[in-house]
C-alpha positions in Angstrom: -13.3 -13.9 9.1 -14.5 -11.2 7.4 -13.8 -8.5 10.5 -10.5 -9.8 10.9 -9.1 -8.9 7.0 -10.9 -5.6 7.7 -9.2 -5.1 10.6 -6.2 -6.3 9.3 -6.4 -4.0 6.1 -6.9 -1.1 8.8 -3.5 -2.1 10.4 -1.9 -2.1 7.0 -3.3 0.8 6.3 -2.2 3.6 9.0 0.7 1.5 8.6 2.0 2.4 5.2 0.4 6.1 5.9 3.3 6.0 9.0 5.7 4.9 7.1 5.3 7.6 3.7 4.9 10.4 6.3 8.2 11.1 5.6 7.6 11.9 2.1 4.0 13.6 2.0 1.4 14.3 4.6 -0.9 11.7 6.0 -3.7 13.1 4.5 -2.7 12.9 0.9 -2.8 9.1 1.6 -5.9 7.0 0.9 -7.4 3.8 0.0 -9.4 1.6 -2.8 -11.3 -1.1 -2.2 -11.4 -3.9 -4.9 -12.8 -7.4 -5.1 -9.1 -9.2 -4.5 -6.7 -6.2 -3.3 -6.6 -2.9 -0.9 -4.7 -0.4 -3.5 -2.9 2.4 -1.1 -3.1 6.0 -3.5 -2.2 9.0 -3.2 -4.8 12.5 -3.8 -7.5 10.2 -4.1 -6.2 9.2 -7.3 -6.2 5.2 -8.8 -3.1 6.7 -11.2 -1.1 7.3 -8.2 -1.1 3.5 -6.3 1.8 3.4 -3.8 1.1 -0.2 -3.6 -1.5 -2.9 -3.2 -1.9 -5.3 -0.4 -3.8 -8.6 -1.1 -4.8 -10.0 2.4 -8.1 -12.1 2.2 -6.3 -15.1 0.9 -4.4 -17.6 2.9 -0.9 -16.1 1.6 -0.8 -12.1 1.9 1.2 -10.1 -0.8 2.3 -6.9 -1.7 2.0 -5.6 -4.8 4.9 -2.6 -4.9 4.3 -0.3 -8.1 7.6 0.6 -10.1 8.2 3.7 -12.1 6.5 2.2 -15.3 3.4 1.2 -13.3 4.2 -2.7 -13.0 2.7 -4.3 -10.1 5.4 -7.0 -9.0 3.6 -8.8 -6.1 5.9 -10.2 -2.9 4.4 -12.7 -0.5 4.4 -11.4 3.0 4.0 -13.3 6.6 2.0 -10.6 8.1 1.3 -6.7 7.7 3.9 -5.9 10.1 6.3 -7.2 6.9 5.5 -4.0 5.0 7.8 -2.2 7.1 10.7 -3.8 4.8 9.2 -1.9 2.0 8.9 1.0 3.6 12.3 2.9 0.9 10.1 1.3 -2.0 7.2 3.0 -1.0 9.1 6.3 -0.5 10.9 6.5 -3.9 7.0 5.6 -5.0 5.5 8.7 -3.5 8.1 10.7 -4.3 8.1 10.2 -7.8 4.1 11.3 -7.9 5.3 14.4 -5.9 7.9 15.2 -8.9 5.2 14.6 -11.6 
């Protein structure tokens, strides 16, 4: 169980780093582990969360960030779902560009 939400998180991962790669490079795009979530940042920074994805429970979310840093958490069917996102996450990593 354990391999497969790593491997999962992986997947979700290069994902989202696909899908901002219109916005900022690749590498500018990293990851945090924490005991319940996966927080996507930006510049290795925990102030700059593009999003969170929760995907060891039975239901996945995603936890999209807004401009005054509230978390508002949509459940998704499967990582390939965070493609719908992927304007949210945009405007998201554009506004830490402009800061």
């Amino acid at each position: 169980m354990e391999a497969m939400i790593r491997h999962q998180e992986h997947e979700a991962f290069m994902l989202i780093r696909n899908i901002v790669d219109r916005s900022v490079t690749p590498e500018r795009i990293g990851r945090s582990d924490a005991k319940t979530y996966m927080a996507i940042i930006m510049d290795n920074n925990r102030h700059r969360t593009i999003c969170r994805l929760y995907l060891s429970s039975k239901q996945k979310y995603i936890g999209t960030i807004s401009e005054r840093k509230v978390e508002t958490r949509t459940m998704i069917d499967s990582i390939h779902d965070i493609k719908e996102f992927s304007t949210l996450l945009n405007e998201t990593v554009r506004r830490y560009i402009n800061m």
